[in-house]
N, C-alpha and C positions, 0 to 999 in steps of 0.2 A: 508906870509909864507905858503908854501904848503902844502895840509893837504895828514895825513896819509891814506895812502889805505890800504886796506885790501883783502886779497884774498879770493874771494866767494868758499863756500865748492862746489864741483862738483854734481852736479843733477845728481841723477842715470838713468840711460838708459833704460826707461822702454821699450825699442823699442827688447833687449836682453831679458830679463823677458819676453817676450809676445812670443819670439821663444822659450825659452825655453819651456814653456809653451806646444805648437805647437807641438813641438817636444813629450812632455810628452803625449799628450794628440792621436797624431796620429795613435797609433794602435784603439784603442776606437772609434775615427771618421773615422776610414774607416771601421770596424766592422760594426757600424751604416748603412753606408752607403751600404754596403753589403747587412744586412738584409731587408732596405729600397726596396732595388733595386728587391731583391725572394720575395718579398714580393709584389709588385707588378707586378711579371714575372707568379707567383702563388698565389692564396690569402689562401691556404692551409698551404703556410711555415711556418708562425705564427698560428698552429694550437697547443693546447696542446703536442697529442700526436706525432706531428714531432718534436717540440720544444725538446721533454724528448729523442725522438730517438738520437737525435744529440747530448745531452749532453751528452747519454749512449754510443757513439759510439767516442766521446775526452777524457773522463773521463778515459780512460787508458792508452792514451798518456800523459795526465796530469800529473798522476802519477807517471811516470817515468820525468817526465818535473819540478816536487818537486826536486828528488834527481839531477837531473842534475844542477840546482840551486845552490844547494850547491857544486859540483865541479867545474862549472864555473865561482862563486865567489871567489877563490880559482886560477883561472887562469889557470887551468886544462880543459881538454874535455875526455866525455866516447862515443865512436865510435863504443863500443859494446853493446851497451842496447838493442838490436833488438835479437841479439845473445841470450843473455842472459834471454830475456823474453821466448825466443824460446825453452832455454834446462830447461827453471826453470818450464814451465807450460808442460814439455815434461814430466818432473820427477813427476811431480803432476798426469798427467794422468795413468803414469805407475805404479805409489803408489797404485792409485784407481785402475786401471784397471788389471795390472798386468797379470798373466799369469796362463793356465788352471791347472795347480796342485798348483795356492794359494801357489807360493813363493815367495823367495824375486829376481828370477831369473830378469834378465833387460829384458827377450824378450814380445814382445807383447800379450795379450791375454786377458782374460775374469779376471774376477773381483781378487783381491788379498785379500781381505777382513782387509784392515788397516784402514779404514774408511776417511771419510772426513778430520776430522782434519788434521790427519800425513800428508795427500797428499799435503793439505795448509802449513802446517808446512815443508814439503820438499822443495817445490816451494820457500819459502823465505829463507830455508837456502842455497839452492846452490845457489841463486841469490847475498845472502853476501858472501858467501864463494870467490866468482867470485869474487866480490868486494873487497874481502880481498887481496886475489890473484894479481890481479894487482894494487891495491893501493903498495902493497910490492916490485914489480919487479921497478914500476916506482921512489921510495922512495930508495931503497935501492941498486939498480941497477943505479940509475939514467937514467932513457932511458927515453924519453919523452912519456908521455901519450898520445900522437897523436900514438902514435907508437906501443907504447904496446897494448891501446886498439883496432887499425886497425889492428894488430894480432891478439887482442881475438875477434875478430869480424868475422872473419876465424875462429876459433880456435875451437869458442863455438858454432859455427854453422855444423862446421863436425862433433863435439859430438853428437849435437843433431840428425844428421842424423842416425848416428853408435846407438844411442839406441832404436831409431824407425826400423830402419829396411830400412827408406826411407819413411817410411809408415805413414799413419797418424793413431790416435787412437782415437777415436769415441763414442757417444754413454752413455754417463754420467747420472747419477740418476738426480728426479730433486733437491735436496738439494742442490749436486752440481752445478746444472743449476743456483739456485736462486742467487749464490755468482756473478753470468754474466748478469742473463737476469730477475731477481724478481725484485718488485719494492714497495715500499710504496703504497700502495693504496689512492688517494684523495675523498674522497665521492662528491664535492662539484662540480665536474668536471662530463661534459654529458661526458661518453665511444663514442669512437670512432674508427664506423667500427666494432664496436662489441669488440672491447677489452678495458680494463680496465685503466682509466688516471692513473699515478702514477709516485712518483720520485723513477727514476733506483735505485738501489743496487748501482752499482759502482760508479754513483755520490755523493751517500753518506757516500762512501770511502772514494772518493777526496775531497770532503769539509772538510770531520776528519783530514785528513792527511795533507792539506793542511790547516788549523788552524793550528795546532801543529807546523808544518815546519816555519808556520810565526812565532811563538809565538818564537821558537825557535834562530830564527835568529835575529830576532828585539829586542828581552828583554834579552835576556839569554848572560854570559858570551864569550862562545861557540861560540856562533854566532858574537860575536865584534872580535874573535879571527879568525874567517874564514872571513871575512872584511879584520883585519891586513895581513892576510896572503895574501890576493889577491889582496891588494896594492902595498904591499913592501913585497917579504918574507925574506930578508937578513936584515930588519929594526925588524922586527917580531923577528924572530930570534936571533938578537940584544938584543934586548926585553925582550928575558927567556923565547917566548913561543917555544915551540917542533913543530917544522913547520913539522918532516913527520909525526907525530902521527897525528897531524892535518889532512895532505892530505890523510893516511891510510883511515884515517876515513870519509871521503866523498865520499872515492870511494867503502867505505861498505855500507854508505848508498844508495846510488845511485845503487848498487847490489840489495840492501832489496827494493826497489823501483821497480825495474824493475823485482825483483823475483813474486815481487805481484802482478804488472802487466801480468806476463805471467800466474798467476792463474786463473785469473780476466778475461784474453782474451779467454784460453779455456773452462771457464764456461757459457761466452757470446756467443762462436760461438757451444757449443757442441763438440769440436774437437779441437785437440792438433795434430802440423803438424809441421815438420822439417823448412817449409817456414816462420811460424810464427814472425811477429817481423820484416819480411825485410823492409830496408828504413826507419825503424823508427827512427832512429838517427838523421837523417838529420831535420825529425816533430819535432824534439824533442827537439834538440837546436834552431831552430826555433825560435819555440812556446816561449821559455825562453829567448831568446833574444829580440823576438816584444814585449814581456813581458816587457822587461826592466831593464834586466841583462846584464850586459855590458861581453864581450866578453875577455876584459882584464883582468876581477877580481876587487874584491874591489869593487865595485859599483852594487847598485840591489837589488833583495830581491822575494817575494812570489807575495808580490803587486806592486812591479815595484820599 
């Protein structure tokens, strides 16, 4: 009598597991290899203070590279952050800098005496305002966010022209300065070149802000709700959640992101300039996608 067979469970594929892996792992091994490589081009590049130059000079891409995260987990794209960094750090210098009889007039000029904060606090509210703005027109218009934002990308860029003058505005205290170009001092670090080792200011933006955004998306309600949404939104939606309250809301953050950045950029360079911000769009979903944010939505995160 024949005996019974049985059918063997199927071995898993670890040959699939080892690309994925691959896959995960490749932005990081070509970084590496990067460094590797200026590194032995120059033995300078791994020096303290080019090492801190560099993170002070991404750190404000980064930051707008947070809020982009969350709209294109979401399956959304902002085509205007450039824009928008440009008229938000335009408004901050003009808060500060404002005009020779100290009003609230929009033309350029000498100090307006609203002090630092307000100019910081301007900067991030037209950056959500902006945000707010076209999360609304794409929600409730329906027009596709490719669209609306490569509108506001024009849009908020001839603003910022019209409130400059064309001109750039120049010339900031160093309080001001310190929010772009101060830094932590490390005692423990030989100076170099005669300046001072230290972690920038605006790296220690992005690491706050970029805590928070993880914390945010990984643990929080909120963030399993911007996942559903960039999976399925008519399944979402299905679901009981309020898919444009959702999308409203990534495209304010993603404003308040990019308004911070344009504080942050004209405190780094001394100057607030209609050009500000060009081409960063493109760094910017970049950055977020070799990150490890899938382009579709639904897939992604702060850490990849």
């Amino acid at each position: 009598m024949a005996e019974a067979t049985h059918p063997t469970a199927a071995t898993p594929q670890k040959g699939l597991d080892v690309a994925k892996l691959i896959g995960q792992f490749a932005p990081l091994l070509f970084l590496i290899a990067l460094v590797i490589f200026f590194t032995l081009q120059n033995e300078r590049f791994l020096s303290p203070l080019n090492v801190f130059n560099i993170l002070r000079q991404v750190s404000i891409t980064g930051v707008i590279a947070l809020g982009m995260t969350f709209v294109i987990l979401t399956g959304g794209i902002d085509l205007s952050v450039g824009s928008v960094l440009a008229i938000s750090g335009m408004v901050a210098a003009i808060i500060f800098k404002g005009t020779n009889q100290n009003t609230l007039s929009l033309d350029t000029g000498q100090a307006i005496g609203l002090g630092l904060g307000t100019a910081a606090l301007g900067a991030l509210v037209v950056g959500t305002l902006v945000g707010l703005i076209q999360g609304l027109v794409v929600t409730r218009l329906g027009i596709p966010a490719f669209v609306v934002t490569l509108g506001g990308l024009t849009i908020w860029r001839g603003a910022t022209l019209i409130l400059s003058n064309g001109g750039p505005i120049s010339g900031f205290t160093e309080d001001y300065r310190f929010w772009g170009q101060g830094i932590i001092e490390l005692p423990f670090l030989t100076p170099e070149r005669g300046l001072p080792i230290g972690i920038p200011i605006p790296v220690i933006i992005f690491l706050g802000f970029a805590l928070l955004s993880h914390i945010v998306l990984r643990y929080t309600q909120y963030g399993r709700h911007i996942d559903a949404v960039g999976g399925n939104p008519e399944a979402a939606r299905l679901s009981g959640l309020n898919v444009q309250l959702l999308t409203i809301s990534v495209y304010v953050i993603v404003g308040f992101f990019s308004g911070l950045a344009g504080f942050m950029l004209s405190a780094r360079l001394n100057s607030s300039e209609a050009v500000a911000g060009m081409g960063y769009e493109l760094t910017v979903i970049a950055a977020v996608v070799i990150g490890g944010t899938s382009l579709f939505g639904g897939e992604g995160g702060i850490s990849g």
